[in-house]
Biopython code that builds the backbone (N, CA, C, O; Angstrom):
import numpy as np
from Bio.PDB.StructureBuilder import StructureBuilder

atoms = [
    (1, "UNK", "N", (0.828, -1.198, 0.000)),
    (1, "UNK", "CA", (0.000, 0.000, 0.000)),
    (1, "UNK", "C", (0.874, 1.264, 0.000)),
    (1, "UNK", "O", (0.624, 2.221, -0.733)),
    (2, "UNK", "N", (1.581, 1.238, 0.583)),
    (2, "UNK", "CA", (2.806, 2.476, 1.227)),
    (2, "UNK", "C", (3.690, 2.828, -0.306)),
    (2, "UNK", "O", (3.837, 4.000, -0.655)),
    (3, "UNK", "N", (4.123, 1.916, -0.964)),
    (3, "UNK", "CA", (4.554, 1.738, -2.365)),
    (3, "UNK", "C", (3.565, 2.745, -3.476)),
    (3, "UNK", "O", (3.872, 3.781, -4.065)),
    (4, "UNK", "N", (2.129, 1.865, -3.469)),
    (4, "UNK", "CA", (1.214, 2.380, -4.431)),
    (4, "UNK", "C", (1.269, 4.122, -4.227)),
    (4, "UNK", "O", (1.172, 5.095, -4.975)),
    (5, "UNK", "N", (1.471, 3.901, -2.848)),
    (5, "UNK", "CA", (0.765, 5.687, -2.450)),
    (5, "UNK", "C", (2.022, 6.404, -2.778)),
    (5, "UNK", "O", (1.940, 7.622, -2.936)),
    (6, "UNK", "N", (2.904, 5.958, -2.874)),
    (6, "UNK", "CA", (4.046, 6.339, -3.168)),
    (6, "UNK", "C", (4.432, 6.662, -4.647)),
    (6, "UNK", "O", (5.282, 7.509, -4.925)),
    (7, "UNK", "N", (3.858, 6.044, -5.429)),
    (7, "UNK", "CA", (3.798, 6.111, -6.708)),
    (7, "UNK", "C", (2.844, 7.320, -7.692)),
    (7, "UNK", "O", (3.082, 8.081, -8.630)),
    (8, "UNK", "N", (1.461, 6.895, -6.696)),
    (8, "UNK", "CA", (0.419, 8.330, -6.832)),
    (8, "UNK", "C", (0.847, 9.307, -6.738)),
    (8, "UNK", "O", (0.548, 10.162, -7.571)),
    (9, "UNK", "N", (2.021, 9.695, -5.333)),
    (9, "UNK", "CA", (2.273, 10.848, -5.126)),
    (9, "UNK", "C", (3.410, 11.569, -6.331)),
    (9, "UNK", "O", (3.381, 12.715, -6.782)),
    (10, "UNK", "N", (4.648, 10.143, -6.729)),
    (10, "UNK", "CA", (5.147, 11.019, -7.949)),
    (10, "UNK", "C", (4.683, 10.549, -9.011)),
    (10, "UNK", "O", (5.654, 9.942, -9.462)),
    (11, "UNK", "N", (3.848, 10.415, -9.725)),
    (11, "UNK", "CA", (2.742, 10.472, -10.664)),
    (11, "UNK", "C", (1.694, 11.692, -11.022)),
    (11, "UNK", "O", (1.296, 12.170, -12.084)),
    (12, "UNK", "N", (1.378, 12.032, -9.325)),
    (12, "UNK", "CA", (1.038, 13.542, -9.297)),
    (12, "UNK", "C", (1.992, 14.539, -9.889)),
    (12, "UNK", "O", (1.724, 15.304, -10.815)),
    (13, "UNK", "N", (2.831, 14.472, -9.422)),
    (13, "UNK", "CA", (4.178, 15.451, -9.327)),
    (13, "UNK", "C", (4.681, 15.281, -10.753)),
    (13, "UNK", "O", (5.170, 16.288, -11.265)),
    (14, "UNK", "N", (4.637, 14.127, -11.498)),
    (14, "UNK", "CA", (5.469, 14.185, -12.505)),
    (14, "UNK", "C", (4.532, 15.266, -13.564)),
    (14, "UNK", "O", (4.897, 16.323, -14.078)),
    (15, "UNK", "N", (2.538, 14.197, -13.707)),
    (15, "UNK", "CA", (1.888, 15.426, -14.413)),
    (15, "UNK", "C", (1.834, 16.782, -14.039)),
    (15, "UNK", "O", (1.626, 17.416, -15.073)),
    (16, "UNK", "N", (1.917, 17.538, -13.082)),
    (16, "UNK", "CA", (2.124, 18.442, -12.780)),
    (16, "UNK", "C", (3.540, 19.621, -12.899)),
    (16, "UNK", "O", (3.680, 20.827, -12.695)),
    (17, "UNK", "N", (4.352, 18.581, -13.307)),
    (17, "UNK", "CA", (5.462, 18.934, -14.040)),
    (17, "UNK", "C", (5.643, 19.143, -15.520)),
    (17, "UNK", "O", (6.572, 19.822, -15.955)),
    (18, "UNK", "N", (4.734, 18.543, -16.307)),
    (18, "UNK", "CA", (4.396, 18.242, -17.353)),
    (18, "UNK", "C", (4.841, 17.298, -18.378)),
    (18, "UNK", "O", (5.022, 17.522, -19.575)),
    (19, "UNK", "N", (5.008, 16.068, -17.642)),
    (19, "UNK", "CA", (5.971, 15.211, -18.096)),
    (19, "UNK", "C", (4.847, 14.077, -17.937)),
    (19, "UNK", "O", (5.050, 13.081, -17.243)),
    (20, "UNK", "N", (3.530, 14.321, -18.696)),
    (20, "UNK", "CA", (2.367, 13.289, -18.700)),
    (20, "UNK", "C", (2.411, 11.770, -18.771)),
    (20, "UNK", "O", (1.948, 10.833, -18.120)),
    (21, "UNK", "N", (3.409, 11.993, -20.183)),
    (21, "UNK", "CA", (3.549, 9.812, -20.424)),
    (21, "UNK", "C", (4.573, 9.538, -19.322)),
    (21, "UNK", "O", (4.751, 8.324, -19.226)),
    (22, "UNK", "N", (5.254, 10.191, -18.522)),
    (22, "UNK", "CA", (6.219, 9.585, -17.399)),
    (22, "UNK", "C", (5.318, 9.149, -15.885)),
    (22, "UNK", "O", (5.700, 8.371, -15.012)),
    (23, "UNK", "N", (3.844, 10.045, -15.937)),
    (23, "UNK", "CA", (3.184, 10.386, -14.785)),
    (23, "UNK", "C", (2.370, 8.640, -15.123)),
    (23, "UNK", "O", (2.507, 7.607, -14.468)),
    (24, "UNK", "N", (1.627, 8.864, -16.252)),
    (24, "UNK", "CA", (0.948, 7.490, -17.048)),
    (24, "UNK", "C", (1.492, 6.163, -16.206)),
    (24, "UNK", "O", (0.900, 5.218, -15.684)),
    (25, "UNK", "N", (2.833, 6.515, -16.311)),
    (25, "UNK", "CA", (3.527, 4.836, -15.744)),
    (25, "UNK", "C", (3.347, 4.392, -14.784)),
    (25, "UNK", "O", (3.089, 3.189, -14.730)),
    (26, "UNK", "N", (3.427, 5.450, -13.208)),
    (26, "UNK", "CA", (3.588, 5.651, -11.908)),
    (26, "UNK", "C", (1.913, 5.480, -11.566)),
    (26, "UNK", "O", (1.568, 4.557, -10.828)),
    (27, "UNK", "N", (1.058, 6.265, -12.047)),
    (27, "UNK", "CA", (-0.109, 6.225, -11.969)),
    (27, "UNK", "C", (-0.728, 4.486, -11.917)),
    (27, "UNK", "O", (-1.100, 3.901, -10.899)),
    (28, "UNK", "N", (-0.699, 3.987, -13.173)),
    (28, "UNK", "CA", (-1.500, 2.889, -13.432)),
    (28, "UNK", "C", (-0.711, 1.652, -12.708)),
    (28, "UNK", "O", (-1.373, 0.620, -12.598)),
    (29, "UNK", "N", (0.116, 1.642, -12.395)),
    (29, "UNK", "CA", (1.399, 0.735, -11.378)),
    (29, "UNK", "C", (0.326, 1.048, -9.541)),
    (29, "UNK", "O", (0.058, 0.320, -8.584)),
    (30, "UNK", "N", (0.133, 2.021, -9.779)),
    (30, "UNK", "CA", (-0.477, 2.661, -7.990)),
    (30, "UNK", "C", (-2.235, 2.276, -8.314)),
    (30, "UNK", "O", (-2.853, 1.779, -7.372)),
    (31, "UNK", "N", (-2.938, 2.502, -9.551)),
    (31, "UNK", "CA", (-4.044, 2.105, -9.642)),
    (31, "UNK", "C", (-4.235, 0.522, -9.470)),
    (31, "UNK", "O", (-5.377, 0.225, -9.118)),
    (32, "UNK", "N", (-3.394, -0.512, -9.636)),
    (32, "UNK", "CA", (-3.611, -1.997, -9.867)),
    (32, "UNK", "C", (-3.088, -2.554, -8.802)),
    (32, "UNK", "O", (-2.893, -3.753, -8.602)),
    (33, "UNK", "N", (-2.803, -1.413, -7.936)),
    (33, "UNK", "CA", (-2.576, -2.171, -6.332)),
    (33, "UNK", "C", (-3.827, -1.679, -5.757)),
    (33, "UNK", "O", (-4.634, -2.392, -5.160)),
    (34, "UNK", "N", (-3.908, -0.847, -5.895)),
    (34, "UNK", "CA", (-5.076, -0.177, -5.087)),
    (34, "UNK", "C", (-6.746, -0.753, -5.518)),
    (34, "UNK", "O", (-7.749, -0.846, -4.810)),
    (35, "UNK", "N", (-6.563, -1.023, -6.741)),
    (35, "UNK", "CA", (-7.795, -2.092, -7.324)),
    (35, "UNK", "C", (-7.825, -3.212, -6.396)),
    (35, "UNK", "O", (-8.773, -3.329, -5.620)),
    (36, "UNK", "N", (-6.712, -4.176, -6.416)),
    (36, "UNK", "CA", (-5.966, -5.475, -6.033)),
    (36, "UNK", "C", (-6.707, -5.142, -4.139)),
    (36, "UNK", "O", (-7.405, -5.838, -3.402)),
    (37, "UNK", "N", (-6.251, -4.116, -4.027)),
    (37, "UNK", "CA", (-6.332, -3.519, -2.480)),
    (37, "UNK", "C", (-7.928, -3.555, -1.914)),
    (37, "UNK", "O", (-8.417, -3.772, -0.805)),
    (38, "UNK", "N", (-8.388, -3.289, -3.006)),
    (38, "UNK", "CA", (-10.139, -2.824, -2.715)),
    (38, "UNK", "C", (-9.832, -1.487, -1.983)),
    (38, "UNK", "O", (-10.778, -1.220, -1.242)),
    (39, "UNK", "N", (-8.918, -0.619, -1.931)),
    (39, "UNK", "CA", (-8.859, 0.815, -1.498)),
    (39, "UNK", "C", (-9.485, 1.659, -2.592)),
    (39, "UNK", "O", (-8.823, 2.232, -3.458)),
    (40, "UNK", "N", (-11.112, 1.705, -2.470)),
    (40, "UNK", "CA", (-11.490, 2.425, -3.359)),
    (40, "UNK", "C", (-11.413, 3.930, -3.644)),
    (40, "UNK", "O", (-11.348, 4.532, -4.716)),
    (41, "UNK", "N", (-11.441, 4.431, -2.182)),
    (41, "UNK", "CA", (-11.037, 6.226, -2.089)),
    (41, "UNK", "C", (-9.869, 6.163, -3.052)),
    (41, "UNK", "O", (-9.898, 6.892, -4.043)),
    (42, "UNK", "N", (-8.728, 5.261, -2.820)),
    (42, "UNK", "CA", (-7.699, 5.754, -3.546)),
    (42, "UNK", "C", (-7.488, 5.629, -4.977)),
    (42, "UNK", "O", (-6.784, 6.305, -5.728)),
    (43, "UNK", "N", (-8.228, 4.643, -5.203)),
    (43, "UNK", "CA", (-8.274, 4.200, -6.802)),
    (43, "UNK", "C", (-9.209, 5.073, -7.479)),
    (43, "UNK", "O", (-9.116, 5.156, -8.704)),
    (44, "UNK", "N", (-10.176, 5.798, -6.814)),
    (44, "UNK", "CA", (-11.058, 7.007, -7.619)),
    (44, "UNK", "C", (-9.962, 8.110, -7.766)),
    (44, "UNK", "O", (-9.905, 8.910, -8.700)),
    (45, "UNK", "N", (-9.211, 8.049, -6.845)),
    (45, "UNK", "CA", (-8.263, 9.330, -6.623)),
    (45, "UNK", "C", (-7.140, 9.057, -7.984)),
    (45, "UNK", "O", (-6.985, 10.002, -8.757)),
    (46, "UNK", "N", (-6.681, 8.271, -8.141)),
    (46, "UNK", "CA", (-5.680, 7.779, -9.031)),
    (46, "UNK", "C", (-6.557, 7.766, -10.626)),
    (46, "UNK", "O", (-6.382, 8.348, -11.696)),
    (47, "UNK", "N", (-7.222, 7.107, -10.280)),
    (47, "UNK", "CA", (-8.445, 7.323, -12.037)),
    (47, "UNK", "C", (-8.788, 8.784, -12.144)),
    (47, "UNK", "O", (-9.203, 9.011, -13.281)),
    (48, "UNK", "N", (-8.770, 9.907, -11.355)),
    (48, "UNK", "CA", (-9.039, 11.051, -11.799)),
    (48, "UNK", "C", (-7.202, 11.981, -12.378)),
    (48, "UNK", "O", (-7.077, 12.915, -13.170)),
    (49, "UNK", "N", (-6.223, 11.321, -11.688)),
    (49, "UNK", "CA", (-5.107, 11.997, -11.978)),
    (49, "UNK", "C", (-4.946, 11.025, -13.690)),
    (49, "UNK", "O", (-4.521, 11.746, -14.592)),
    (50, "UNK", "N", (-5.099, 10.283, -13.896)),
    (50, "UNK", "CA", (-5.160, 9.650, -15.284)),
    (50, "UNK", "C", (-5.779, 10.343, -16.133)),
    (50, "UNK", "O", (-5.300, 10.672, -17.219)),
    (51, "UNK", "N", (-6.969, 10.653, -15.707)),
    (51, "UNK", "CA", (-7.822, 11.176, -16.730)),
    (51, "UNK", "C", (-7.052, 12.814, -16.547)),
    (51, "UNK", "O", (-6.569, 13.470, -17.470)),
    (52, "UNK", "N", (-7.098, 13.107, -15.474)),
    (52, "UNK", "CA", (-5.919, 14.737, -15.822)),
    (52, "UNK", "C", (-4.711, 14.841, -16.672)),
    (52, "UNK", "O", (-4.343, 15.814, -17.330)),
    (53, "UNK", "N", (-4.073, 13.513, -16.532)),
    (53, "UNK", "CA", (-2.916, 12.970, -17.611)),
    (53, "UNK", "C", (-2.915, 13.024, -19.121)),
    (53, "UNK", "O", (-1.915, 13.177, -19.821)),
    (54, "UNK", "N", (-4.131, 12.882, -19.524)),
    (54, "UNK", "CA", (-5.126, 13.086, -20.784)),
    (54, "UNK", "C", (-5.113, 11.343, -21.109)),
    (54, "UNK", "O", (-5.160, 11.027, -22.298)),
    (55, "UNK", "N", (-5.075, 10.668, -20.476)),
    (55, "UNK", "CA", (-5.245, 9.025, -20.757)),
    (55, "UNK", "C", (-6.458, 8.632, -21.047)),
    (55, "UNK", "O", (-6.712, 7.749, -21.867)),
    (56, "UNK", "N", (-7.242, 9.232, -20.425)),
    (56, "UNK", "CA", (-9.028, 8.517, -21.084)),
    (56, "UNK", "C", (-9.455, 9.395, -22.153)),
    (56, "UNK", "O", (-10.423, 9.037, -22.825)),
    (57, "UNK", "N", (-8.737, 10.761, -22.473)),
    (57, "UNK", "CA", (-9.249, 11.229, -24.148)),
    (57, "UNK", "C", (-8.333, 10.060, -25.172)),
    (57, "UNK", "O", (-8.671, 9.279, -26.061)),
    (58, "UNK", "N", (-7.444, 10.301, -24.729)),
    (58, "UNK", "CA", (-6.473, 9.907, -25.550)),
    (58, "UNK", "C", (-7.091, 8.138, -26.217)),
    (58, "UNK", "O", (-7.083, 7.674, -27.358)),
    (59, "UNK", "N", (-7.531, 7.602, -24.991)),
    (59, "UNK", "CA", (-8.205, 6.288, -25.347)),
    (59, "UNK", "C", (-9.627, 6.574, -25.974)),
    (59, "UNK", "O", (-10.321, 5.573, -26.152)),
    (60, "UNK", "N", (-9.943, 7.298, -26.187)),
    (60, "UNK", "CA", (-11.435, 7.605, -26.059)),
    (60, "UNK", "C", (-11.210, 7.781, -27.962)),
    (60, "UNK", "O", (-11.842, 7.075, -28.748)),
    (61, "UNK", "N", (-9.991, 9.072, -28.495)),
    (61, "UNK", "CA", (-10.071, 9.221, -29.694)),
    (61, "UNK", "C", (-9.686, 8.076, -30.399)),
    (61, "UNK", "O", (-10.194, 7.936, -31.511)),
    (62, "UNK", "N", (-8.727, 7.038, -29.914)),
    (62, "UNK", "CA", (-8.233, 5.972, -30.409)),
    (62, "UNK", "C", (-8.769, 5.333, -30.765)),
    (62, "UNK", "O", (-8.516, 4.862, -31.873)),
    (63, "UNK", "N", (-9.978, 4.883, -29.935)),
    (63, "UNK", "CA", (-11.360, 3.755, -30.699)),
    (63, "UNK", "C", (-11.843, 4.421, -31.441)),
    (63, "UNK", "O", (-12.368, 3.967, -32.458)),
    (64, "UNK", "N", (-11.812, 5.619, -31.173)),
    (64, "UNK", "CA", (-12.928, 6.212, -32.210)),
    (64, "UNK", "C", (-12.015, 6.264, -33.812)),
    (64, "UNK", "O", (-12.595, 5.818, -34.801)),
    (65, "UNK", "N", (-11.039, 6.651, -33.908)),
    (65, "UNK", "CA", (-10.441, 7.166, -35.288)),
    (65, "UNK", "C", (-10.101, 5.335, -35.877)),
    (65, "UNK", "O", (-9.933, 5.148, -37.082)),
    (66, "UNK", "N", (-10.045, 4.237, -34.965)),
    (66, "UNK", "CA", (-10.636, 2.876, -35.482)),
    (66, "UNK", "C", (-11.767, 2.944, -36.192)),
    (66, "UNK", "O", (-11.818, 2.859, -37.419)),
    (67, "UNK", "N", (-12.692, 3.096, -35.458)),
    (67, "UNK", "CA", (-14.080, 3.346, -36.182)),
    (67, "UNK", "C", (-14.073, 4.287, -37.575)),
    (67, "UNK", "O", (-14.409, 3.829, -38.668)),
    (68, "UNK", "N", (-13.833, 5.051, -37.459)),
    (68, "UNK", "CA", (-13.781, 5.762, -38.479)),
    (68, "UNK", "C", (-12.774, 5.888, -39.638)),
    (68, "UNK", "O", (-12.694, 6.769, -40.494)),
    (69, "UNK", "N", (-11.838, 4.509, -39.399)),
    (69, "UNK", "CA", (-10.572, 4.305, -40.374)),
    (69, "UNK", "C", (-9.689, 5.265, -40.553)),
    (69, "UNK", "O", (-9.200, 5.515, -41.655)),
    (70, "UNK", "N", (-9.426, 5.844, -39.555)),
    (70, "UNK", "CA", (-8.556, 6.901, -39.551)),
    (70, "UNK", "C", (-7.224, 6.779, -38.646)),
    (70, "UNK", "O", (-7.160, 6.768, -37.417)),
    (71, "UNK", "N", (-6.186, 6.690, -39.584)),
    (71, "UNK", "CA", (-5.226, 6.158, -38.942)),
    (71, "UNK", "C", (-3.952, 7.385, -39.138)),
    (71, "UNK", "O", (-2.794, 7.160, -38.784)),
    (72, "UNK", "N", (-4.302, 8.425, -39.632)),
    (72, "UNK", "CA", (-3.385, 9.169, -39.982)),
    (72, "UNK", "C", (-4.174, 10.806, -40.023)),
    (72, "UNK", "O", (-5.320, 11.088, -40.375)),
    (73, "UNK", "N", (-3.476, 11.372, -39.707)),
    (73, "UNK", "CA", (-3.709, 13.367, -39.533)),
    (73, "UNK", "C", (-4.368, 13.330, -41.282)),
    (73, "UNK", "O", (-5.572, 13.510, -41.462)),
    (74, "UNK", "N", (-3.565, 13.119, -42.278)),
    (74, "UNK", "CA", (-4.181, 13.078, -43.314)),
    (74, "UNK", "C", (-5.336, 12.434, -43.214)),
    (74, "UNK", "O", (-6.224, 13.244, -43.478)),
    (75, "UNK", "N", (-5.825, 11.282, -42.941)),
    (75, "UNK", "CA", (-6.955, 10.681, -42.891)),
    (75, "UNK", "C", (-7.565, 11.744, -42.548)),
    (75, "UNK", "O", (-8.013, 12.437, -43.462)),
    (76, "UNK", "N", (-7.735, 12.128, -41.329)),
    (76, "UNK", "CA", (-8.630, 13.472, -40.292)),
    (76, "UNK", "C", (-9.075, 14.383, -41.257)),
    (76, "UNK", "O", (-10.245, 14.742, -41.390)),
    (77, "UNK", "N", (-7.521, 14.983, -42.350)),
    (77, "UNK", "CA", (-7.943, 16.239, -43.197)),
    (77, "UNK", "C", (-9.107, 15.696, -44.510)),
    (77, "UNK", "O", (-10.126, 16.351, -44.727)),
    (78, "UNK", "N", (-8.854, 14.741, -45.109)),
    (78, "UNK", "CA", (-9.688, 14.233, -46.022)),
    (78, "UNK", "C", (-11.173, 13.975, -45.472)),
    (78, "UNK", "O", (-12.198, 14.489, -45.920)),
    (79, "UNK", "N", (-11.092, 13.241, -44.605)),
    (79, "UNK", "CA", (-12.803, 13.313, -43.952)),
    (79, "UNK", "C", (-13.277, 14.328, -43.681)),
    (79, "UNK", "O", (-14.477, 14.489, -43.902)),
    (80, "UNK", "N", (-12.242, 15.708, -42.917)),
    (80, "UNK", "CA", (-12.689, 16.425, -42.764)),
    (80, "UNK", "C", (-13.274, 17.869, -44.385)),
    (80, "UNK", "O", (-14.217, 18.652, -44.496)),
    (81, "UNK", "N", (-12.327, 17.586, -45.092)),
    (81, "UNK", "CA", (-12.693, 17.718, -46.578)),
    (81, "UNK", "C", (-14.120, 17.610, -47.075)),
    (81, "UNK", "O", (-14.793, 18.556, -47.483)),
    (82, "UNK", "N", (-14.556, 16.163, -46.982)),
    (82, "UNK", "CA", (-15.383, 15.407, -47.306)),
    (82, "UNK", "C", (-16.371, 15.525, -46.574)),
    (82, "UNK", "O", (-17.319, 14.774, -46.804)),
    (83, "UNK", "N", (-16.453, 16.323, -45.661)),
    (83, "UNK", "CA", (-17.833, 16.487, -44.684)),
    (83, "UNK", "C", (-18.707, 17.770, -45.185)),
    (83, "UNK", "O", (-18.443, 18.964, -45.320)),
    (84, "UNK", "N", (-19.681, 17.100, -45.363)),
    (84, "UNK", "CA", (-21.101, 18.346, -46.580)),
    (84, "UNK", "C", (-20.603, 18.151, -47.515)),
    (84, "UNK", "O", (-21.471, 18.726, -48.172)),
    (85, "UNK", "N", (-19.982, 17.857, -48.184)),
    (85, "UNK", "CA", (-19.422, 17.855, -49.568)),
    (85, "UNK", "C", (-19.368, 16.301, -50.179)),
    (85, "UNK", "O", (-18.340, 15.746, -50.569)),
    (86, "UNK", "N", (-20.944, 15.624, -50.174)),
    (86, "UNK", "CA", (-20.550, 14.187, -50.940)),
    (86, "UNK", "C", (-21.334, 14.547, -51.551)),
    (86, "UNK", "O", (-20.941, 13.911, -52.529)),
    (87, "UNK", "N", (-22.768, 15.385, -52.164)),
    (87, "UNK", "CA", (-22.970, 15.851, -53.465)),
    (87, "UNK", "C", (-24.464, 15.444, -53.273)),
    (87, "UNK", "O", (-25.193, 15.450, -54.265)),
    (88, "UNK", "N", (-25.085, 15.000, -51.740)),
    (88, "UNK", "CA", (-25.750, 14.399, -51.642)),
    (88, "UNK", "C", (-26.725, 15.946, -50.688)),
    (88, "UNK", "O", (-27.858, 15.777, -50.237)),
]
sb = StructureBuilder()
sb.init_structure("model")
sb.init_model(0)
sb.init_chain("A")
sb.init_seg("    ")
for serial, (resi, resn, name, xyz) in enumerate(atoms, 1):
    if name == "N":
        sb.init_residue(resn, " ", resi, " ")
    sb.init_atom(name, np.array(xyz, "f"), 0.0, 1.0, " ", f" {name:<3s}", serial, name[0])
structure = sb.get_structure()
Protein backbone atom coordinates (compact mmCIF):
# COMPACT_ATOMS: atom_id res chain seq x y z
CA UNK A 1 0.00 0.00 0.00
CA UNK A 2 2.81 2.48 1.23
CA UNK A 3 4.55 1.74 -2.36
CA UNK A 4 1.21 2.38 -4.43
CA UNK A 5 0.76 5.69 -2.45
CA UNK A 6 4.05 6.34 -3.17
CA UNK A 7 3.80 6.11 -6.71
CA UNK A 8 0.42 8.33 -6.83
CA UNK A 9 2.27 10.85 -5.13
CA UNK A 10 5.15 11.02 -7.95
CA UNK A 11 2.74 10.47 -10.66
CA UNK A 12 1.04 13.54 -9.30
CA UNK A 13 4.18 15.45 -9.33
CA UNK A 14 5.47 14.18 -12.50
CA UNK A 15 1.89 15.43 -14.41
CA UNK A 16 2.12 18.44 -12.78
CA UNK A 17 5.46 18.93 -14.04
CA UNK A 18 4.40 18.24 -17.35
CA UNK A 19 5.97 15.21 -18.10
CA UNK A 20 2.37 13.29 -18.70
CA UNK A 21 3.55 9.81 -20.42
CA UNK A 22 6.22 9.58 -17.40
CA UNK A 23 3.18 10.39 -14.78
CA UNK A 24 0.95 7.49 -17.05
CA UNK A 25 3.53 4.84 -15.74
CA UNK A 26 3.59 5.65 -11.91
CA UNK A 27 -0.11 6.22 -11.97
CA UNK A 28 -1.50 2.89 -13.43
CA UNK A 29 1.40 0.74 -11.38
CA UNK A 30 -0.48 2.66 -7.99
CA UNK A 31 -4.04 2.11 -9.64
CA UNK A 32 -3.61 -2.00 -9.87
CA UNK A 33 -2.58 -2.17 -6.33
CA UNK A 34 -5.08 -0.18 -5.09
CA UNK A 35 -7.79 -2.09 -7.32
CA UNK A 36 -5.97 -5.47 -6.03
CA UNK A 37 -6.33 -3.52 -2.48
CA UNK A 38 -10.14 -2.82 -2.72
CA UNK A 39 -8.86 0.82 -1.50
CA UNK A 40 -11.49 2.42 -3.36
CA UNK A 41 -11.04 6.23 -2.09
CA UNK A 42 -7.70 5.75 -3.55
CA UNK A 43 -8.27 4.20 -6.80
CA UNK A 44 -11.06 7.01 -7.62
CA UNK A 45 -8.26 9.33 -6.62
CA UNK A 46 -5.68 7.78 -9.03
CA UNK A 47 -8.45 7.32 -12.04
CA UNK A 48 -9.04 11.05 -11.80
CA UNK A 49 -5.11 12.00 -11.98
CA UNK A 50 -5.16 9.65 -15.28
CA UNK A 51 -7.82 11.18 -16.73
CA UNK A 52 -5.92 14.74 -15.82
CA UNK A 53 -2.92 12.97 -17.61
CA UNK A 54 -5.13 13.09 -20.78
CA UNK A 55 -5.25 9.03 -20.76
CA UNK A 56 -9.03 8.52 -21.08
CA UNK A 57 -9.25 11.23 -24.15
CA UNK A 58 -6.47 9.91 -25.55
CA UNK A 59 -8.21 6.29 -25.35
CA UNK A 60 -11.44 7.60 -26.06
CA UNK A 61 -10.07 9.22 -29.69
CA UNK A 62 -8.23 5.97 -30.41
CA UNK A 63 -11.36 3.75 -30.70
CA UNK A 64 -12.93 6.21 -32.21
CA UNK A 65 -10.44 7.17 -35.29
CA UNK A 66 -10.64 2.88 -35.48
CA UNK A 67 -14.08 3.35 -36.18
CA UNK A 68 -13.78 5.76 -38.48
CA UNK A 69 -10.57 4.31 -40.37
CA UNK A 70 -8.56 6.90 -39.55
CA UNK A 71 -5.23 6.16 -38.94
CA UNK A 72 -3.38 9.17 -39.98
CA UNK A 73 -3.71 13.37 -39.53
CA UNK A 74 -4.18 13.08 -43.31
CA UNK A 75 -6.95 10.68 -42.89
CA UNK A 76 -8.63 13.47 -40.29
CA UNK A 77 -7.94 16.24 -43.20
CA UNK A 78 -9.69 14.23 -46.02
CA UNK A 79 -12.80 13.31 -43.95
CA UNK A 80 -12.69 16.43 -42.76
CA UNK A 81 -12.69 17.72 -46.58
CA UNK A 82 -15.38 15.41 -47.31
CA UNK A 83 -17.83 16.49 -44.68
CA UNK A 84 -21.10 18.35 -46.58
CA UNK A 85 -19.42 17.85 -49.57
CA UNK A 86 -20.55 14.19 -50.94
CA UNK A 87 -22.97 15.85 -53.46
CA UNK A 88 -25.75 14.40 -51.64
Amino acid sequence: MELARTELLYGEWLRRQRQKVDARVHLRAALAVFERLDASPWAERTRSELQASGQTVGCHLHKLYAKLGIASRADLRQLEQNDGHDGG
